[in-house]
C-alpha positions as CSV (number, residue, x, y, z in Angstrom):
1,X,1.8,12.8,3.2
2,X,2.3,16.4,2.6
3,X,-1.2,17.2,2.0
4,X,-2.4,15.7,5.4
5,X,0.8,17.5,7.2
6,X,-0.2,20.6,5.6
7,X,-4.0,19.9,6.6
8,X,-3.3,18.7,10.1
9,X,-0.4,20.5,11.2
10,X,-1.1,20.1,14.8
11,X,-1.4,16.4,15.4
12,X,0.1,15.0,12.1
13,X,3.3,13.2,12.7
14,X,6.7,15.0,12.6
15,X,8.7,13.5,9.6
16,X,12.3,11.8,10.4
17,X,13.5,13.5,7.7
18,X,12.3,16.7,5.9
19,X,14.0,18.0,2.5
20,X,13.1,17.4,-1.2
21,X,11.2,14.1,0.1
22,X,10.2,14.0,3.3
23,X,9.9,10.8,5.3
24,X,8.0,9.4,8.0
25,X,7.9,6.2,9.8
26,X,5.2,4.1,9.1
27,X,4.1,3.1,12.5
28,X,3.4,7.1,13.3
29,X,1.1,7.7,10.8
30,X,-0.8,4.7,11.0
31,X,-1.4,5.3,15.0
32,X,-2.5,8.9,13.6
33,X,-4.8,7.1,11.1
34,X,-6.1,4.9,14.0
35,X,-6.9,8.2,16.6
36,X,-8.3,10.1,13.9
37,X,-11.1,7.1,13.2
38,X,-10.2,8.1,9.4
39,X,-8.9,4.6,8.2
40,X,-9.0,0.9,9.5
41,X,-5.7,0.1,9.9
42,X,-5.2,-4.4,10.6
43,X,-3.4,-5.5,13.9
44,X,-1.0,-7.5,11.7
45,X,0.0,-4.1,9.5
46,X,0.6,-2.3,12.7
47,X,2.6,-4.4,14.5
48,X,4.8,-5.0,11.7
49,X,5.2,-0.8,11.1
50,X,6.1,-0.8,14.8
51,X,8.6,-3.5,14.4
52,X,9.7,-2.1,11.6
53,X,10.1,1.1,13.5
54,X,12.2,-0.5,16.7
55,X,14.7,-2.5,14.2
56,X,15.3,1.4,12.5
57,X,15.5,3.3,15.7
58,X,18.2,0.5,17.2
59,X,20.1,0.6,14.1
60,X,20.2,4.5,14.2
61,X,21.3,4.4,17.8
62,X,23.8,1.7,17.1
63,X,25.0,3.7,14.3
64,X,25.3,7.1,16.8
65,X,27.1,5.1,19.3
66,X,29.9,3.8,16.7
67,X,29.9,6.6,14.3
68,X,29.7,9.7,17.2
69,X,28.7,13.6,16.1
């Protein structure tokens, strides 16, 4: 992931978290992969990376509401 961050630093997705290991969610960089024409990427893969991605984003916000600043 770093190596296409570092080659496409203008449209590769922002990480979620960036230290000694970065990480990214799933569903962004496939949708990257899918623009870019560079990889076929199945229908079943990316809907479970975006489900995947909603059930992480609600639990984040739930975890923010409970556990504030």
């Amino acid at each position: 992931m770093r190596k296409l961050l570092l080659a496409h630093p203008q449209t590769f997705p922002a990480p979620v978290h960036e230290g000694s290991a970065s990480i990214w969610h799933l569903a962004d960089i496939l949708s990257w992969m899918q623009a870019r024409g560079s990889q076929k990427v199945s229908s079943e893969l990316a809907e479970l990376a975006a489900a995947a991605l909603q059930i992480n984003v609600a639990k984040e916000q739930e975890r923010l509401v409970q556990h504030p600043g």
